[in-house]
N, CA, C and O atoms as a Tripos MOL2 file, in Angstrom:
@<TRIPOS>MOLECULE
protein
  188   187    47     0     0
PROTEIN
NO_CHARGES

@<TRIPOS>ATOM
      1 N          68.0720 -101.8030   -9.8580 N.3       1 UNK1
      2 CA         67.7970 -100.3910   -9.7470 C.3       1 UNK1
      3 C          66.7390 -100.0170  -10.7890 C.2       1 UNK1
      4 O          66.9100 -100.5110  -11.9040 O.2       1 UNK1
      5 N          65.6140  -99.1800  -10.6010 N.am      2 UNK2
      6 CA         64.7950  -98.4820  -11.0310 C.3       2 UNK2
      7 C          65.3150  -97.1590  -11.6750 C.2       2 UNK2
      8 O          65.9830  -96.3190  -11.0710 O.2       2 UNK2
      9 N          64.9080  -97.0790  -13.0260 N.am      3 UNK3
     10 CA         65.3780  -96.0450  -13.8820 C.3       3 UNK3
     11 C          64.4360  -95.6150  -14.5880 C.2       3 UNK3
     12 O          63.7740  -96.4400  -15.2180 O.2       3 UNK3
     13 N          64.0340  -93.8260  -14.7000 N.am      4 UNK4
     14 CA         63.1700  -93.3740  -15.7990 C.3       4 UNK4
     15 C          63.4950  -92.5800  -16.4620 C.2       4 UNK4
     16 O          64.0480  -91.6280  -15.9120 O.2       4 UNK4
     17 N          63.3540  -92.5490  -17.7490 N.am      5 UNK5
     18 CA         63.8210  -91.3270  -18.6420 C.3       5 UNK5
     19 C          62.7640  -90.4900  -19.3340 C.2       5 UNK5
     20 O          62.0480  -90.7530  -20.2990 O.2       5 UNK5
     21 N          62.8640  -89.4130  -18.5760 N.am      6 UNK6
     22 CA         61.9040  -88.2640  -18.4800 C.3       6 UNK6
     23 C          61.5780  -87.6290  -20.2330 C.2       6 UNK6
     24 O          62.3830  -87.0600  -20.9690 O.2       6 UNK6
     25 N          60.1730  -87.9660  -20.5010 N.am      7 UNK7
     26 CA         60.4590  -87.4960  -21.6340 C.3       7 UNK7
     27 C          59.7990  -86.2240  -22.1490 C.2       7 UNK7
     28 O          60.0860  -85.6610  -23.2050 O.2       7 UNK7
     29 N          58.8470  -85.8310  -21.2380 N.am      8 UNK8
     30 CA         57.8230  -84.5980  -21.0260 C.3       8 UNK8
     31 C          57.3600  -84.7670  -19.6280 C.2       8 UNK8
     32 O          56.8930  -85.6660  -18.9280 O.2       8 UNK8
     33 N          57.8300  -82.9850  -19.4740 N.am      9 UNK9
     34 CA         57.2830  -82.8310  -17.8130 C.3       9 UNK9
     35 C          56.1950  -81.6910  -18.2190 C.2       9 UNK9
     36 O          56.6650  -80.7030  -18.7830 O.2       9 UNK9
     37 N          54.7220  -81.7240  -17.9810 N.am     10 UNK10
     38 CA         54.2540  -80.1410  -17.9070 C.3      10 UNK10
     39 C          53.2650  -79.7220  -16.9400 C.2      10 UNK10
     40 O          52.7980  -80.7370  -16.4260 O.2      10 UNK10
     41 N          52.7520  -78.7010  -16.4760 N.am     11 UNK11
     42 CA         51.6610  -78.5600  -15.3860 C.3      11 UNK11
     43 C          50.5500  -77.7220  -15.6640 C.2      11 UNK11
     44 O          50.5160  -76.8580  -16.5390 O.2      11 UNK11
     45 N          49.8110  -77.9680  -15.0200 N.am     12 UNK12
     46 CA         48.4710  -76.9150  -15.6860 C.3      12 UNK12
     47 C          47.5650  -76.3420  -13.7910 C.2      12 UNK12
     48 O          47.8100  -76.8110  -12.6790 O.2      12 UNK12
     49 N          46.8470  -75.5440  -14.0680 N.am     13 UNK13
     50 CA         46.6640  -75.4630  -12.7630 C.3      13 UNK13
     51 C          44.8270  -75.6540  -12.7600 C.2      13 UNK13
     52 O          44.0400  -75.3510  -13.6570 O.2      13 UNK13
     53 N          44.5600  -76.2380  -11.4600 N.am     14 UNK14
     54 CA         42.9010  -77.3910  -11.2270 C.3      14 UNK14
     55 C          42.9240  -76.4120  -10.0690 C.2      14 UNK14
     56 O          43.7860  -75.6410   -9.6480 O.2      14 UNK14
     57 N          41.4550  -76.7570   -9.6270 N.am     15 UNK15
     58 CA         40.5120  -76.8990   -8.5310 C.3      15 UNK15
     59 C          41.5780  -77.6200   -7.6170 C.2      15 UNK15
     60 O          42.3600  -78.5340   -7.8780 O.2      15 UNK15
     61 N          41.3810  -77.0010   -6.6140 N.am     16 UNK16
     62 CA         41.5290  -78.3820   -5.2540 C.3      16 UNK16
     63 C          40.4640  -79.5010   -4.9730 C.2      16 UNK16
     64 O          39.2540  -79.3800   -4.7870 O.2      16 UNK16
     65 N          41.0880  -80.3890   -4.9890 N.am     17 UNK17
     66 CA         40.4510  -81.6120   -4.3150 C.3      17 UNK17
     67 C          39.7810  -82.2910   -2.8600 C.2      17 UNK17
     68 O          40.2390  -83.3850   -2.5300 O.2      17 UNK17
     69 N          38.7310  -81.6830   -2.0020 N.am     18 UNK18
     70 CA         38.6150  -81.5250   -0.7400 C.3      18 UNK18
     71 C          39.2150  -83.0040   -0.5320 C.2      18 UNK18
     72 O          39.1670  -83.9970   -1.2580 O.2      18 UNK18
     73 N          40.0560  -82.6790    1.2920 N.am     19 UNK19
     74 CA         40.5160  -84.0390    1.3080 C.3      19 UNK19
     75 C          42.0410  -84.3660    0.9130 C.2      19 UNK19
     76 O          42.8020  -85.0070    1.6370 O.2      19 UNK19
     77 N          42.3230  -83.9090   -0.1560 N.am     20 UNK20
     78 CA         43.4620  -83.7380   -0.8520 C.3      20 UNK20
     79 C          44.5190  -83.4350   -0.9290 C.2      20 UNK20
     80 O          45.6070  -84.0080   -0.8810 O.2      20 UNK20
     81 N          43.9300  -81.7800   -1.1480 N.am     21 UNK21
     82 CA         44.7110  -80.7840   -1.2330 C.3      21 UNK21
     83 C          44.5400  -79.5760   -0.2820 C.2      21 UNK21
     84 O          43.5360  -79.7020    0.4180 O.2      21 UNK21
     85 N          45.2080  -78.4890   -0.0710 N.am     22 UNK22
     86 CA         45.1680  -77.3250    0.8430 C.3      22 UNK22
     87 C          43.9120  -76.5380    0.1200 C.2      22 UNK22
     88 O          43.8720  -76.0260   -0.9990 O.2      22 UNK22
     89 N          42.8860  -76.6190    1.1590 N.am     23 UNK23
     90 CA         41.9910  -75.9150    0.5590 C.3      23 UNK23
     91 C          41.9470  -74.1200    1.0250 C.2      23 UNK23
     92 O          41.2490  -73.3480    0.3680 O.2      23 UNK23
     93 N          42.7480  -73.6510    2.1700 N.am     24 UNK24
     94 CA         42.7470  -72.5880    2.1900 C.3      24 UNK24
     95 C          44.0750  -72.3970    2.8690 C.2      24 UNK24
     96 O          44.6830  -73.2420    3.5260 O.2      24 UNK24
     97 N          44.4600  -71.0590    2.5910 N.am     25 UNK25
     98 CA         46.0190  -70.6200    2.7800 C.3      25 UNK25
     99 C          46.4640  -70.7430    4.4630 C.2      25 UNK25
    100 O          45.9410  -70.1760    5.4220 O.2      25 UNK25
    101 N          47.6740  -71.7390    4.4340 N.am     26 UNK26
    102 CA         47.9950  -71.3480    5.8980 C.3      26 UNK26
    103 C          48.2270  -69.7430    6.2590 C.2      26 UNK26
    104 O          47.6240  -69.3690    7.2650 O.2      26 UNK26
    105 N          49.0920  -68.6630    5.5090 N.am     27 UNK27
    106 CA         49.6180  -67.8630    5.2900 C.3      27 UNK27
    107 C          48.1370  -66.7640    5.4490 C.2      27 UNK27
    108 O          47.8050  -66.3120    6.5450 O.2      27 UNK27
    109 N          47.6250  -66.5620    4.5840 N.am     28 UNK28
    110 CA         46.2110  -65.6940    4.6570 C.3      28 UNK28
    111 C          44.8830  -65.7870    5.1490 C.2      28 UNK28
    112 O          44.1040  -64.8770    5.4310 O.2      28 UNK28
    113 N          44.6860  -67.4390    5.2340 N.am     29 UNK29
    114 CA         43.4520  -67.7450    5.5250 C.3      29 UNK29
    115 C          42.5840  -67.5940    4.2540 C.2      29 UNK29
    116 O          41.3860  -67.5920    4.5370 O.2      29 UNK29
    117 N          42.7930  -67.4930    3.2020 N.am     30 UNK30
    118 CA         42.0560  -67.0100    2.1910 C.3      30 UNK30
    119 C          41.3810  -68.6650    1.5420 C.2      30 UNK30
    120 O          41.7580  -69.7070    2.0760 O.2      30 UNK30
    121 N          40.8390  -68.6760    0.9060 N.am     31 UNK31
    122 CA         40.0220  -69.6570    0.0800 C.3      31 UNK31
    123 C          40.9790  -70.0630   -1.0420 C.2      31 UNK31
    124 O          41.2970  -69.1450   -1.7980 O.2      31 UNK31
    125 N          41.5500  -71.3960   -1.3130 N.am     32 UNK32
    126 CA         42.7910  -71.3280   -2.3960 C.3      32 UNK32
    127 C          41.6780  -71.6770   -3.5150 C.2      32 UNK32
    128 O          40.6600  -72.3320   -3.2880 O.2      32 UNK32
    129 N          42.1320  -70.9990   -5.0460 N.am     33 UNK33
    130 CA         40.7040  -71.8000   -5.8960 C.3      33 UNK33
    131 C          41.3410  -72.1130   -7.0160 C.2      33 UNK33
    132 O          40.6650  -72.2400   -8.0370 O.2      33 UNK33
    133 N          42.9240  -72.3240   -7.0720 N.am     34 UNK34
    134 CA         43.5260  -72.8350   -8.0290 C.3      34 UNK34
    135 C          44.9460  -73.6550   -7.1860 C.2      34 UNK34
    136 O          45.7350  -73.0530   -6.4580 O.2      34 UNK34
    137 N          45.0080  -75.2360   -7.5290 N.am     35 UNK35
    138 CA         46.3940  -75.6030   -7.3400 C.3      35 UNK35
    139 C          47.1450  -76.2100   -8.6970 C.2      35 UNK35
    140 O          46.7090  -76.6720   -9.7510 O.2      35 UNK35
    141 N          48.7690  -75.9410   -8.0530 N.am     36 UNK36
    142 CA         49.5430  -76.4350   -9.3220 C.3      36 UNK36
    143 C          49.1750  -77.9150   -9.4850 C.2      36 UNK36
    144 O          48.9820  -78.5220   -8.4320 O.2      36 UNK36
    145 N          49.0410  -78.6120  -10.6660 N.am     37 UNK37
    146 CA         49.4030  -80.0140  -10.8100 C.3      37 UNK37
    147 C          50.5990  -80.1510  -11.7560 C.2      37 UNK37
    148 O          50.7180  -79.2660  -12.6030 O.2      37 UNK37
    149 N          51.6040  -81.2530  -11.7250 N.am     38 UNK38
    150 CA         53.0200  -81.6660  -12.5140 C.3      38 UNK38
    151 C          52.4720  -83.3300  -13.0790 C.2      38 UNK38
    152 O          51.8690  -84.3300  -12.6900 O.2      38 UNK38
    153 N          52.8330  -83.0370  -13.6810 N.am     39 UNK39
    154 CA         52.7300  -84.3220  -14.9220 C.3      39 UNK39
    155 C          54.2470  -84.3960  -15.3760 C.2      39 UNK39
    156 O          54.8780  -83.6460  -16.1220 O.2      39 UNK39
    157 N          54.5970  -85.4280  -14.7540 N.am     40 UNK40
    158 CA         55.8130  -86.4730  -15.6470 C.3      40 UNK40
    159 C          55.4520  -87.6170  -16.5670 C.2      40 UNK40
    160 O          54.5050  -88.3810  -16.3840 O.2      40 UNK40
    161 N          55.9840  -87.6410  -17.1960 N.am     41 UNK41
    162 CA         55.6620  -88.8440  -18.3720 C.3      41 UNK41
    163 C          57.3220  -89.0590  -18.8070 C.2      41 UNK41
    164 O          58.1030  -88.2200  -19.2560 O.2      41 UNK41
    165 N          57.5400  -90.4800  -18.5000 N.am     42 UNK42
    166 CA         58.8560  -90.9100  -18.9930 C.3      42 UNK42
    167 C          58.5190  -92.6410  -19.6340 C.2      42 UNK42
    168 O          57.4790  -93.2640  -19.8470 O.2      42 UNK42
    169 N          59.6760  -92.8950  -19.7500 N.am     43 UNK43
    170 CA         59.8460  -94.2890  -20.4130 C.3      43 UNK43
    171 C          60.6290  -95.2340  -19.7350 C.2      43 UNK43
    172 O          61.8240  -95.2050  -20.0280 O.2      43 UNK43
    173 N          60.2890  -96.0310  -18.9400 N.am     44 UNK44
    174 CA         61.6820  -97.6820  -18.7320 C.3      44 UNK44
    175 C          61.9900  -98.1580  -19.8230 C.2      44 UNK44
    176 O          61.5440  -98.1500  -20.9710 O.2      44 UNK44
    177 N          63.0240  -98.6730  -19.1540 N.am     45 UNK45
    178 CA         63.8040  -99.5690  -20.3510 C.3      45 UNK45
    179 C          63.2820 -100.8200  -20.0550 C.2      45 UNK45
    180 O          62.8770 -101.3530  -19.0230 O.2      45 UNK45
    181 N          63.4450 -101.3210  -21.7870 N.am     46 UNK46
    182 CA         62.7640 -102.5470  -21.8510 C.3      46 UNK46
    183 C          63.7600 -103.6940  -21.4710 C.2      46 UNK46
    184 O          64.9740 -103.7000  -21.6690 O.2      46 UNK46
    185 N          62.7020 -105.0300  -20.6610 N.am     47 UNK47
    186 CA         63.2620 -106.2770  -20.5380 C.3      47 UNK47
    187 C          63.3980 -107.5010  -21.2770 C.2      47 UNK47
    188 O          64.0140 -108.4500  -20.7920 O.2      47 UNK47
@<TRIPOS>BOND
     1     1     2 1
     2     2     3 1
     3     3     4 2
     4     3     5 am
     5     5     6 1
     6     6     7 1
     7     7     8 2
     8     7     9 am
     9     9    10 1
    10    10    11 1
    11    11    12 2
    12    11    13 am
    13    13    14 1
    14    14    15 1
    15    15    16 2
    16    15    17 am
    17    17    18 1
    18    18    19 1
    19    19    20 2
    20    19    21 am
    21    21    22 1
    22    22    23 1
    23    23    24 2
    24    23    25 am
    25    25    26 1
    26    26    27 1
    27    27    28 2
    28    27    29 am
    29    29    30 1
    30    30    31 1
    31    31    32 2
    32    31    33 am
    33    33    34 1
    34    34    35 1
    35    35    36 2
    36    35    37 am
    37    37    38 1
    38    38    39 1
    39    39    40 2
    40    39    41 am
    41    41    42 1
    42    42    43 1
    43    43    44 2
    44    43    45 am
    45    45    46 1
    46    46    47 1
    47    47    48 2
    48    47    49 am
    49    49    50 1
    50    50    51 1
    51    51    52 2
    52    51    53 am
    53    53    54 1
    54    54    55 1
    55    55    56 2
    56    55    57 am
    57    57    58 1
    58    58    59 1
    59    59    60 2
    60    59    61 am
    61    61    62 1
    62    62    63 1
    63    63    64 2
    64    63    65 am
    65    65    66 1
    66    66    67 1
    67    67    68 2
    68    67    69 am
    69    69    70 1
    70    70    71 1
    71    71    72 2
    72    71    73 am
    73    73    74 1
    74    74    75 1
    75    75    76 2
    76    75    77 am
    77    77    78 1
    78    78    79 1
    79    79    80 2
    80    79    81 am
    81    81    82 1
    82    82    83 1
    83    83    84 2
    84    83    85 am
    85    85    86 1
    86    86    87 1
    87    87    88 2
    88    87    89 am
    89    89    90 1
    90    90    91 1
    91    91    92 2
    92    91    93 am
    93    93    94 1
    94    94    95 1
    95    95    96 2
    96    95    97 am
    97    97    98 1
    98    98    99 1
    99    99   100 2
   100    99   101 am
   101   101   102 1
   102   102   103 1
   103   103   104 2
   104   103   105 am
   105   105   106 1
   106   106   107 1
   107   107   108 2
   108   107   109 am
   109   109   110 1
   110   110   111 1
   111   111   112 2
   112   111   113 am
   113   113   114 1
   114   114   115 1
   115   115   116 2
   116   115   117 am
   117   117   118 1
   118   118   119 1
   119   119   120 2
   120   119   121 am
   121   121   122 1
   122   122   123 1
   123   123   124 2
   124   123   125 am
   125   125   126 1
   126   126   127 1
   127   127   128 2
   128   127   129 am
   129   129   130 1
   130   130   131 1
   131   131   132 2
   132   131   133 am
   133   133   134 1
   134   134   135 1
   135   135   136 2
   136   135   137 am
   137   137   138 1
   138   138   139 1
   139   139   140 2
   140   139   141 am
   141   141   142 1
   142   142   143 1
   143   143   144 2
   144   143   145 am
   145   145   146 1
   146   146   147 1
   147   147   148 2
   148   147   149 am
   149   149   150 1
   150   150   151 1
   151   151   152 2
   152   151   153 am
   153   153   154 1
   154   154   155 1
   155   155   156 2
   156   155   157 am
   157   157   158 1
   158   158   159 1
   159   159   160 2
   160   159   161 am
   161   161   162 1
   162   162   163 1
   163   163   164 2
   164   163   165 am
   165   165   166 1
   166   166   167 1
   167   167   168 2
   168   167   169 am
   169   169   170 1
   170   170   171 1
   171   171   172 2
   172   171   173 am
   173   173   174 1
   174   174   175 1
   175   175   176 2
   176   175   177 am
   177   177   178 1
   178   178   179 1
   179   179   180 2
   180   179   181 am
   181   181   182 1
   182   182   183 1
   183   183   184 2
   184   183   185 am
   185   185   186 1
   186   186   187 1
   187   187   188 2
@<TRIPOS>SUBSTRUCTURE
     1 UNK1         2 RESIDUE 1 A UNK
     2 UNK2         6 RESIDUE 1 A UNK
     3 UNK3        10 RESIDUE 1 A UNK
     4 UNK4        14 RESIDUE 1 A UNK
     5 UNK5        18 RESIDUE 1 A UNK
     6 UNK6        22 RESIDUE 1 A UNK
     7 UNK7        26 RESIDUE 1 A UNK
     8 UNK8        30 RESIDUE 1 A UNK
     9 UNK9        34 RESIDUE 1 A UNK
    10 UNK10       38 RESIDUE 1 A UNK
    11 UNK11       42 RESIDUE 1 A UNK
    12 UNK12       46 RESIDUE 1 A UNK
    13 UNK13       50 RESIDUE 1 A UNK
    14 UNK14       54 RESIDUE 1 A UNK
    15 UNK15       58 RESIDUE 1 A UNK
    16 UNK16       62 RESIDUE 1 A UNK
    17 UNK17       66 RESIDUE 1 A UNK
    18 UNK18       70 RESIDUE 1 A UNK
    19 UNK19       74 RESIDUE 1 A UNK
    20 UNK20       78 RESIDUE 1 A UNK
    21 UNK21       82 RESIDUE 1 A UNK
    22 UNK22       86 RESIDUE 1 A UNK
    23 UNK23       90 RESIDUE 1 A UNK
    24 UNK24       94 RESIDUE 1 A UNK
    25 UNK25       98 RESIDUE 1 A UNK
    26 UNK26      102 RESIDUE 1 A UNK
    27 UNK27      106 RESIDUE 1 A UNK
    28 UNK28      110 RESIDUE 1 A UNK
    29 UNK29      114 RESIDUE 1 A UNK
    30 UNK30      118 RESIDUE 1 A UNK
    31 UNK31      122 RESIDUE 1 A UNK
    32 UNK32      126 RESIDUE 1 A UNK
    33 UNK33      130 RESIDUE 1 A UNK
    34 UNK34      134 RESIDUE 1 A UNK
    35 UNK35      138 RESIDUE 1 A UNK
    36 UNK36      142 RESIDUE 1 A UNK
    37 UNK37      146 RESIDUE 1 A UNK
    38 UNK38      150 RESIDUE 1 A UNK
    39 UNK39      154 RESIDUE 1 A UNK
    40 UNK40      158 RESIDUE 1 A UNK
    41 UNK41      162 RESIDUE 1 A UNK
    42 UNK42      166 RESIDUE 1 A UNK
    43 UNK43      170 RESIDUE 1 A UNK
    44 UNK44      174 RESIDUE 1 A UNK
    45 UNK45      178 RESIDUE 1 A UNK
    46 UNK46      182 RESIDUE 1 A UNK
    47 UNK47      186 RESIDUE 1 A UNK
């Protein structure tokens, strides 16, 4: 079994990525010009 221990989670918000990401709103049709990104950073245990 695969195990991680989360040791900082944080997010900041980018550009979309054409290709990527949703570049415009299903909901409005509008132009999206910021998406969330999440950053996990954890640790395995050593073998």
């Amino acid at each position: 079994m695969f195990s991680v221990r989360i040791v900082t989670a944080d997010y900041y918000m980018a550009s979309p990525l054409q290709g990527l990401d949703i570049c415009q709103s299903p909901l409005t049709q509008a132009p999206v010009k910021k998406v969330p990104v999440v950053r996990i950073f954890g640790a395995t245990p050593a073998v």
